[in-house]
N, C-alpha and C positions, 0 to 999 in steps of 0.2 A: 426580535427575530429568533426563529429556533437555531438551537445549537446544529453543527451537520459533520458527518463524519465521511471520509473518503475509503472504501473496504477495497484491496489490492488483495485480490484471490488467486493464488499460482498452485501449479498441479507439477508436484518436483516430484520425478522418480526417484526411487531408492538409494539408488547408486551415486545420485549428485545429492542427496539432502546435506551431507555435512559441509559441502565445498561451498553450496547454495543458502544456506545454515552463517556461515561466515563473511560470505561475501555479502548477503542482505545487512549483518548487523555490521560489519564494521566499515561497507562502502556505501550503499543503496538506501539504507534506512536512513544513516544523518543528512545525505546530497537532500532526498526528496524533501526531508523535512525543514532544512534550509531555504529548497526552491519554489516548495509551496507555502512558505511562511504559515504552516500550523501551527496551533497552539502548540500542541505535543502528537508525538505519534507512542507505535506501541507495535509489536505482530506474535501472533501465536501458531503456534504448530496442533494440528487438530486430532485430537485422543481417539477420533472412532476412523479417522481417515489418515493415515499418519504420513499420505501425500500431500495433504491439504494444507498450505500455508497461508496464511492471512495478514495484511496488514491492516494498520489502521492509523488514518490522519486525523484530527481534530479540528474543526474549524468554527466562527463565531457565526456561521449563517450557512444557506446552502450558495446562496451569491457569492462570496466568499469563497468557496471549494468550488465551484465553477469559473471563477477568474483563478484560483491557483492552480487549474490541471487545461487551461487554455493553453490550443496544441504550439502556441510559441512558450509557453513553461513547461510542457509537458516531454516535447519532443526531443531532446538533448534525453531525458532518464530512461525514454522508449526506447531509443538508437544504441544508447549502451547495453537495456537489459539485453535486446536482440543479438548486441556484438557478443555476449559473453555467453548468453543461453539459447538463441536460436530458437528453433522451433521445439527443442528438448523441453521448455518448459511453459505449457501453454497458460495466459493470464487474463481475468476477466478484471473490471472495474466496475464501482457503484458507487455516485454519491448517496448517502443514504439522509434525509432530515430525519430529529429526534421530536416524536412528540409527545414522548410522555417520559419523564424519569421521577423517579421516588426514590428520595433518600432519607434511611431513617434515622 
C-alpha cells in the first residue's frame, strides 16, 4: 500500500504567528502525533505566504490516516484548537496518498 501523508493547512494572521508559532510546536504538534499514531510528523511556515502554516503527518497507508483522524480521534485536538484559536484561525485538512517518490 502507498505511503499517505495528512496536510493540516492553517491561515494565522500576523499578530498571533509567534504565540501560534509555539503553541503548535510545543502543544499541538506532539498531542496529534501521539493521537494519530504517525510515523513522524513535521510543519512548515510558507516563504511566499508567510500566513500560511502547514503541517504534516506520515502514515503507512491512506486507510491508516483515515482510522487516525476518525472523528472519535480527531475530535478532543479539534475542540482544543477551536478553544485556543476560534475562528481567528481558519483550517483546512487533506489526506493526501503518495504515488510517486524518487530517491536518488
Amino acid at each position: 500500500m502507498a505511503k499517505a501523508l495528512l496536510a493540516v493547512r492553517a491561515e494565522v494572521p500576523e499578530a498571533e504567528r509567534a504565540r501560534f508559532d509555539h503553541w503548535y510546536e510545543t502543544d499541538h504538534l506532539p498531542w496529534a502525533l501521539r493521537a494519530f499514531e504517525a510515523r513522524r510528523a513535521w510543519r512548515c511556515w510558507s516563504r511566499s505566504d508567510p500566513a500560511v502554516h502547514v503541517a504534516f503527518y506520515e502514515f503507512d497507508s491512506v486507510e491508516a490516516a483515515k482510522t487516525a483522524t476518525s472523528a472519535e480521534t480527531i475530535k478532543p485536538l479539534v475542540a482544543d484548537f477551536d478553544r485556543v484559536w476560534g475562528d481567528r484561525v481558519p483550517r483546512r485538512r487533506a489526506i493526501l496518498e503518495m504515488v510517486q517518490e524518487i530517491v536518488p
